[in-house]
C-alpha positions, -999 to 999 in steps of 0.1 A, spaced: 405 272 -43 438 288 -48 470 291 -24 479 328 -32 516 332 -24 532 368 -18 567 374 -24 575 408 -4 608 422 10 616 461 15 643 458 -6 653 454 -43 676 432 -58 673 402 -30 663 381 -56 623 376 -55 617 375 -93 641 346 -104 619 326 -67 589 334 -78 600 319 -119 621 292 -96 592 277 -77 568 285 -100 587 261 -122 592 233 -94 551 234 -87 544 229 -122 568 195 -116 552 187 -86 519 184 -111 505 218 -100 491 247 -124 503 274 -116 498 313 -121 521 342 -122 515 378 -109 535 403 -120 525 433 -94 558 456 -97 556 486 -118 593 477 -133 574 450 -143 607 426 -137 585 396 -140 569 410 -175 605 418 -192 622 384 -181 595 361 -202 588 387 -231 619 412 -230 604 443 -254 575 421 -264 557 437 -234 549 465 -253 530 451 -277 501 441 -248 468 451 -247 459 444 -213 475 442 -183 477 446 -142 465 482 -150 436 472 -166 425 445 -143 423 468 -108 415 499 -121 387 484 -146 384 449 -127 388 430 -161 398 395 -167 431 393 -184 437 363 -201 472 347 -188 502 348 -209 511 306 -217 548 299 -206 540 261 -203 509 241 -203 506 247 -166 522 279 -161 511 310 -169 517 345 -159 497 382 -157 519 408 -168 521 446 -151 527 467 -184 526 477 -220 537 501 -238 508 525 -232 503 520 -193 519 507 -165 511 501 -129 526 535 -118 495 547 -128 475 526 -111 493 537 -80 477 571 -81 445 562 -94 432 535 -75 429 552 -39 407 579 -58 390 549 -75 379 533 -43 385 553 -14 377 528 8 386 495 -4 413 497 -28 434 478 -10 416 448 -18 413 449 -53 436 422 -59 422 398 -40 390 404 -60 410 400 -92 428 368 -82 398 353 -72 388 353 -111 409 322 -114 401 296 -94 416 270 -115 448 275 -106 467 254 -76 488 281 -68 494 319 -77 529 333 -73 523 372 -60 553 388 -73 562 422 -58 580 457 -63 615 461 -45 598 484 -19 564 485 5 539 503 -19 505 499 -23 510 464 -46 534 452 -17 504 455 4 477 447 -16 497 414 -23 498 405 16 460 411 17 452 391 -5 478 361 1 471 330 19 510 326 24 541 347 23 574 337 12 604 362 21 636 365 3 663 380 20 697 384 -3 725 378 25 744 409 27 740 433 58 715 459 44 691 434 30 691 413 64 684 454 83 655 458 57 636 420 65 628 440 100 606 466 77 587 441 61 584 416 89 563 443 106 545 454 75 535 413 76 524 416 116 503 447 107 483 433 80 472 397 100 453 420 123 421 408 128 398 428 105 426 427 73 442 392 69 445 370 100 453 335 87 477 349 67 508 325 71 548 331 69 565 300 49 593 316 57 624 335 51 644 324 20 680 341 20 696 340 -14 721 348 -33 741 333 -14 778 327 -14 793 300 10 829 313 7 819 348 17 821 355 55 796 384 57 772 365 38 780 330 66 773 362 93 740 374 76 728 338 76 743 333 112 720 366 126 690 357 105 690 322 125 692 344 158 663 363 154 637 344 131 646 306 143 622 283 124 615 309 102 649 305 84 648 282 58 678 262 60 692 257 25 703 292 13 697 300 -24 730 304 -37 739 330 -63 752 310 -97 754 324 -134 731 289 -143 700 319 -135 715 346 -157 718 313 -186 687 302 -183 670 338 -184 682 340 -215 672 306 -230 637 310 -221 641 274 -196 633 265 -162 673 269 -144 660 230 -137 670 220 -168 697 238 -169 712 224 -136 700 193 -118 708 204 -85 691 231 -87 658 217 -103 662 197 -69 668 221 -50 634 241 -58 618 210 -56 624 209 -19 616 241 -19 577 235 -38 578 205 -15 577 225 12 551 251 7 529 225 -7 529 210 32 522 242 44 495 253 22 481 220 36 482 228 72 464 260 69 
């Protein structure tokens, strides 16, 4: 069966699609195979592995909750594939509106029916829009873990309380109880920065454990990688190691749920 991850912050631009390529990447190393969701309507995920080629999809996110099909997985690597939100045609905007009319009742759970249509995956990597909607939601529900990247400047660190609470609200009982927190990831970092040394500092304060330890620090080897189609492993060695620890790490707690 597969560990579903959720990214999820209340927040854009703290740096949840370049984690969800990131450790994607570093599970495929650690000999996983691994799939891709690409649940945001800006469909960030979608444009960083086919830039305009996107519209040139037949089916996508759209088509899968609002007509439950099985989309076959875009190939990145061998082991690494990804479900992409648009086209040209349709995107998941639509979705928005059309799925609570489509299923009063259970909309909400949609993707966890979809995601079950590939069990031969390790892991899927939920990734999310920069704001609670619906797909921010739906993602929690149907997540077995939940990974939350927090960029370290002030506003982003105020917004984690927003989706911290959307997280405590959905393990209720009757939704997703065994729903577990990896963590909070705090990135784009920069050491020499004293606000950002603060954010960190106040983070530890009020989520302990919770706060992974190693910041993800913000580097141009991202922005060089994007754009040469490759794993920012290859481009850097310390950072290929450092999202190893990283896959390490959710691997052990995947194991202990």
């Amino acid at each position: 069966m597969s560990v579903v991850i959720t990214f999820a912050n209340e927040k854009g631009g703290v740096g949840k699609t370049p984690t969800v390529i990131s450790l994607g990447a570093a599970l495929v190393r650690q000999g996983k195979k691994v799939l891709l969701v690409d649940t945001d309507p800006q469909a960030s995920l979608t444009k960083y592995f086919l830039d305009e080629g996107y519209e040139q999809l037949d089916l996508t996110m759209y088509h899968a909750l609002v007509e439950m099909k099985h989309i076959y997985p875009i190939q990145v690597h061998e082991t690494l594939h990804f479900l992409p939100a648009k086209n040209a045609r349709v995107s998941l905007t639509k979705a928005e509106i059309e799925l609570p009319q489509k299923d009063r009742f259970n909309y909400n759970r949609r993707l966890k029916k979809v995601l079950a249509l590939y069990p031969e995956y390790d892991y899927i990597l939920v990734d999310t829009p920069g704001n609670v909607s619906l797909f921010t939601v739906m993602a929690l529900i149907a997540a077995n873990m939940v990974v939350v990247p927090v960029r370290t400047e002030k506003s982003a660190e105020q917004a984690t309380n927003e989706i911290m609470a959307v997280i405590e609200d959905v393990k209720v009982e009757d939704v997703n109880p065994n729903l577990v927190i990896w963590g909070i990831l705090p990135t784009l970092y920069e050491g020499h920065v004293r606000t950002h040394n603060q954010v960190v500092s106040v983070l530890k304060e009020k989520y302990g454990e919770l706060l992974y330890p190693e910041p993800s620090k913000k580097t141009d080897a991202y922005n060089v990688a994007h754009l040469q189609k490759i794993d920012v492993g290859i481009r850097s060695a310390e950072l290929g190691a450092y999202w190893d620890r990283i896959a390490q790490s959710v691997i052990g707690k995947g194991q202990m749920r």
